[in-house]
N, C-alpha and C positions, 0 to 999 in steps of 0.2 A: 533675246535678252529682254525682259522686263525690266521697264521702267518704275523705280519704287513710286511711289503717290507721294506730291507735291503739294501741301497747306500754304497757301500766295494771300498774303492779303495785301489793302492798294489805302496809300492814305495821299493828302494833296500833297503838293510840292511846296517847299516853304521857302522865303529867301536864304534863311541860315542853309539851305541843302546846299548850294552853290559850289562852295570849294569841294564836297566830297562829290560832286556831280563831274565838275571838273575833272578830278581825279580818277575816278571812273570811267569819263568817255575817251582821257590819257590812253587807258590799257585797251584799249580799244584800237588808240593806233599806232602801236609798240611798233609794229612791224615795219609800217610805213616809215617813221621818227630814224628807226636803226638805219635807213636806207640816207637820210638827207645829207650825214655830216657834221650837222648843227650841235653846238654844244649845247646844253641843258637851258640855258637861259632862255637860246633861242627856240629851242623846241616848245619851253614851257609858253611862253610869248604865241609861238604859233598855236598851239593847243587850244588856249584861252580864247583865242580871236575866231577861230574854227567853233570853237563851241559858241561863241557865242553869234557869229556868223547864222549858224546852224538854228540855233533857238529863235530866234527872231524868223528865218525864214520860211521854217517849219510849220509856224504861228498861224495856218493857210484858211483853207473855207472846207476842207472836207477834214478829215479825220488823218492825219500826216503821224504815221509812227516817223518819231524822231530816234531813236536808238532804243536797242535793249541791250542795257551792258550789264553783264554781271562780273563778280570781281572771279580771277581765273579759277579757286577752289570751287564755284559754284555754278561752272558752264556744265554743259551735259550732262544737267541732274532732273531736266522737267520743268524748272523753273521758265525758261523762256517759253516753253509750249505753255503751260498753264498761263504766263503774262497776255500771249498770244490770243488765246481760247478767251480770256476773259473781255478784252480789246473788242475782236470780231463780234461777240455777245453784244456787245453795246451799242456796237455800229448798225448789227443787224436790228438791233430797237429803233434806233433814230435812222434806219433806212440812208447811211449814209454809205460810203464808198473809203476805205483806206486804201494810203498810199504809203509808199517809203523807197527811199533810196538804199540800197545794198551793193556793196564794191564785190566786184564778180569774182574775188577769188576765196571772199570770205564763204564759210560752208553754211551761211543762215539760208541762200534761198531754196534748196533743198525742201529745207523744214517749212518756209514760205509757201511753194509750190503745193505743200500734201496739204497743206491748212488752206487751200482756193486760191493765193493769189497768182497771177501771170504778167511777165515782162509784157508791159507796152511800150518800151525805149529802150534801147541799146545803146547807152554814154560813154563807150567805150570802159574807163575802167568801173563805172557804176551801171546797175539798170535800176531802171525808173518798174517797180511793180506794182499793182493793183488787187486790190480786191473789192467785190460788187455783193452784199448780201444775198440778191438770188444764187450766188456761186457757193453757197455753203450749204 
Protein backbone atom coordinates (compact mmCIF):
# COMPACT_ATOMS: atom_id res chain seq x y z
CA UNK A 1 0.00 0.00 0.00
CA UNK A 2 1.29 3.41 -0.89
CA UNK A 3 1.45 6.06 1.22
CA UNK A 4 -0.14 9.33 -0.45
CA UNK A 5 2.54 12.38 -0.10
CA UNK A 6 2.35 14.40 2.94
CA UNK A 7 2.71 18.71 2.52
CA UNK A 8 3.87 19.30 6.73
CA UNK A 9 4.73 22.68 7.43
CA UNK A 10 6.27 23.75 11.22
CA UNK A 11 5.45 27.25 12.74
CA UNK A 12 6.65 28.10 16.69
CA UNK A 13 4.48 27.23 19.44
CA UNK A 14 2.57 30.22 20.90
CA UNK A 15 1.06 30.61 24.43
CA UNK A 16 -2.56 30.99 22.91
CA UNK A 17 -1.76 27.00 21.52
CA UNK A 18 -2.03 25.92 25.12
CA UNK A 19 -5.58 24.70 25.50
CA UNK A 20 -5.74 23.09 21.94
CA UNK A 21 -2.26 21.33 22.94
CA UNK A 22 -3.87 20.32 25.95
CA UNK A 23 -6.67 18.83 24.18
CA UNK A 24 -4.66 17.05 21.93
CA UNK A 25 -2.17 15.17 24.13
CA UNK A 26 -5.96 14.31 26.03
CA UNK A 27 -6.56 11.99 22.96
CA UNK A 28 -3.52 10.66 23.30
CA UNK A 29 -4.46 9.12 26.64
CA UNK A 30 -8.16 8.08 26.01
CA UNK A 31 -7.06 4.79 26.66
CA UNK A 32 -5.33 4.94 29.66
CA UNK A 33 -8.14 7.81 31.25
CA UNK A 34 -11.06 4.83 30.22
CA UNK A 35 -9.01 2.47 32.57
CA UNK A 36 -8.81 4.83 35.98
CA UNK A 37 -12.57 5.46 37.09
CA UNK A 38 -12.18 9.09 37.48
CA UNK A 39 -14.74 11.25 36.49
CA UNK A 40 -14.07 13.99 33.89
CA UNK A 41 -13.03 16.54 36.28
CA UNK A 42 -10.67 14.34 37.53
CA UNK A 43 -9.17 13.14 34.43
CA UNK A 44 -9.13 16.55 33.01
CA UNK A 45 -7.07 17.82 36.34
CA UNK A 46 -4.77 14.83 35.76
CA UNK A 47 -4.26 15.65 32.04
CA UNK A 48 -3.47 19.14 32.51
CA UNK A 49 -0.72 18.31 35.41
CA UNK A 50 0.76 15.39 33.08
CA UNK A 51 1.05 17.81 30.31
CA UNK A 52 2.30 20.10 31.98
CA UNK A 53 4.65 17.77 34.13
CA UNK A 54 5.71 16.61 30.70
CA UNK A 55 6.58 20.14 29.11
CA UNK A 56 8.78 21.35 31.72
CA UNK A 57 10.60 18.16 31.81
CA UNK A 58 11.04 17.45 28.42
CA UNK A 59 12.70 21.05 28.23
CA UNK A 60 16.25 18.87 28.49
CA UNK A 61 19.87 19.40 26.80
CA UNK A 62 19.56 17.16 23.87
CA UNK A 63 16.75 17.19 21.50
CA UNK A 64 13.66 15.40 23.50
CA UNK A 65 10.52 14.61 21.11
CA UNK A 66 7.91 15.39 23.67
CA UNK A 67 4.85 13.89 21.78
CA UNK A 68 3.37 13.59 18.27
CA UNK A 69 -0.33 13.75 18.56
CA UNK A 70 -2.46 14.08 15.79
CA UNK A 71 -6.16 14.43 16.15
CA UNK A 72 -7.57 10.76 15.40
CA UNK A 73 -8.91 11.68 11.55
CA UNK A 74 -5.33 12.26 10.79
CA UNK A 75 -3.21 9.26 12.30
CA UNK A 76 -1.92 6.89 9.68
CA UNK A 77 -1.84 9.37 6.94
CA UNK A 78 2.33 10.23 6.81
CA UNK A 79 2.01 13.00 8.76
CA UNK A 80 3.94 11.81 11.81
CA UNK A 81 6.64 10.25 9.40
CA UNK A 82 7.13 13.49 7.60
CA UNK A 83 6.99 15.36 11.42
CA UNK A 84 9.70 12.64 12.11
CA UNK A 85 11.87 13.02 8.88
CA UNK A 86 11.97 16.60 9.30
CA UNK A 87 12.99 16.54 13.30
CA UNK A 88 15.90 13.90 12.59
CA UNK A 89 16.91 16.59 9.62
CA UNK A 90 17.64 19.08 12.12
CA UNK A 91 19.19 17.17 14.67
CA UNK A 92 21.44 15.53 12.22
CA UNK A 93 22.46 19.50 11.37
CA UNK A 94 23.21 20.46 14.88
CA UNK A 95 24.77 16.79 15.36
CA UNK A 96 22.58 16.25 18.21
CA UNK A 97 21.05 13.04 19.51
CA UNK A 98 17.01 12.67 20.06
CA UNK A 99 15.30 11.04 22.62
CA UNK A 100 11.70 10.18 23.58
CA UNK A 101 9.64 8.30 25.84
CA UNK A 102 7.04 5.82 24.01
CA UNK A 103 4.52 3.62 26.13
CA UNK A 104 5.25 0.08 24.83
CA UNK A 105 1.89 -0.79 23.72
CA UNK A 106 1.36 2.21 21.69
CA UNK A 107 2.22 1.21 17.86
CA UNK A 108 4.72 4.48 17.45
CA UNK A 109 7.95 2.52 18.15
CA UNK A 110 7.65 0.42 15.17
CA UNK A 111 7.73 3.48 12.89
CA UNK A 112 10.55 4.71 15.60
CA UNK A 113 12.85 1.71 15.00
CA UNK A 114 12.73 2.06 10.66
CA UNK A 115 13.43 5.81 11.05
CA UNK A 116 17.09 4.68 13.43
CA UNK A 117 15.98 5.08 16.82
CA UNK A 118 16.60 1.99 19.47
CA UNK A 119 15.41 1.21 23.06
CA UNK A 120 18.10 2.04 25.57
CA UNK A 121 15.75 1.56 28.70
CA UNK A 122 13.17 -0.66 29.48
CA UNK A 123 10.64 1.40 32.15
CA UNK A 124 8.52 -1.18 32.09
CA UNK A 125 5.34 0.41 30.62
CA UNK A 126 7.50 3.13 28.63
CA UNK A 127 10.94 2.76 26.89
CA UNK A 128 13.32 5.34 26.87
CA UNK A 129 14.67 5.35 22.78
CA UNK A 130 17.35 7.18 21.03
CA UNK A 131 18.54 8.30 18.04
CA UNK A 132 22.44 9.33 17.17
CA UNK A 133 22.77 11.10 13.53
CA UNK A 134 25.55 8.65 12.41
CA UNK A 135 22.42 6.17 12.68
CA UNK A 136 20.57 7.67 9.88
Amino acid sequence: MTTPAVDVSFRAEFPEDEAFLVKLYATTRDIEMALTGWDAAQQQAFLRQQFQFQTTHYGAREIRLMDIALMPEFRRSGIGGAILKNLLQEAAQQEKTVTLHVERFNPAPRLYERLGFHVVEDLGINLLMEWHPQAD
